[in-house]
N, C-alpha and C positions, 0 to 999 in steps of 0.2 A: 587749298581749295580746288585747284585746276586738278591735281592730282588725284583727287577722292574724285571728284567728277570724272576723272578717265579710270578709274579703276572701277567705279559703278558700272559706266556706259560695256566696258570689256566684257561684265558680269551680266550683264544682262543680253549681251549679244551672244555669249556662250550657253547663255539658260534657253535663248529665243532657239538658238540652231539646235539645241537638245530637243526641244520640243517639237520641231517639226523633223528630226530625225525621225523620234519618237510615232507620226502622226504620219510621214512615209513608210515606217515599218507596220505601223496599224493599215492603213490602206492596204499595200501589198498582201496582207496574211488575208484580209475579208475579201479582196478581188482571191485571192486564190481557194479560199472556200469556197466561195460563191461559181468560180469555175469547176469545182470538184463536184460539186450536189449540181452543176448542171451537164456535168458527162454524166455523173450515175444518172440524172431523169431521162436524157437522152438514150441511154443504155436499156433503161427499162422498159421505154416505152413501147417497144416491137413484144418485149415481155408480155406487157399488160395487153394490148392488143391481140393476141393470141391468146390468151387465156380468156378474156372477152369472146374470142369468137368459139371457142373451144367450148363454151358454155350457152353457145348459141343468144349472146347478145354481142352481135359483132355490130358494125353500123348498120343503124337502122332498126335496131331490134336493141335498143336498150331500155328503160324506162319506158312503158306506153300510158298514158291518160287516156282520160274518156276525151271523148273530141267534145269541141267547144260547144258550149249551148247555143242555141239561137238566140237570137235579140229579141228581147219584149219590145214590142210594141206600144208607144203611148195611146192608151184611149180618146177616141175623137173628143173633142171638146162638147160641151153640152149645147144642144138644140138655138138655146136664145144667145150665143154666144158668135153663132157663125153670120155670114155676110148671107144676104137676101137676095 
């Protein structure tokens, strides 16, 4: 019994350190995508910036809206309503 119980406990320490092998090597590949797609955004963005202004929407000059409307106004309240 002792011995089925250490040969379990073995197996399961060697599936446990598989798994977080496994789960160290997952980490490292997505930290290093994630550092790759952030040199190329880094890379570009001088790119995109001059072709923004090369098109004459450089800052300041991208999207324009209408400017905001005024505020209505609520209408004074009715006559028999106000103080005397």
């Amino acid at each position: 019994m002792l011995a089925d119980y250490k040969t379990r406990r073995a197996s399961a320490e060697r599936e446990a350190e598989e798994i977080i092998a496994g789960a160290k090597a997952e980490a490292e590949r997505i930290a290093a995508e994630a550092k790759a797609k952030m040199e190329d955004f880094v890379a570009g963005a001088p790119k995109t910036a001059e072709s923004k202004i090369a098109l004459g929407r450089g800052p300041g000059r991208g999207r324009r809206s209408a400017p905001p409307r005024p505020m209505r106004r609520s209408p004074p309240p009715p006559p028999s309503s106000r103080n005397r």
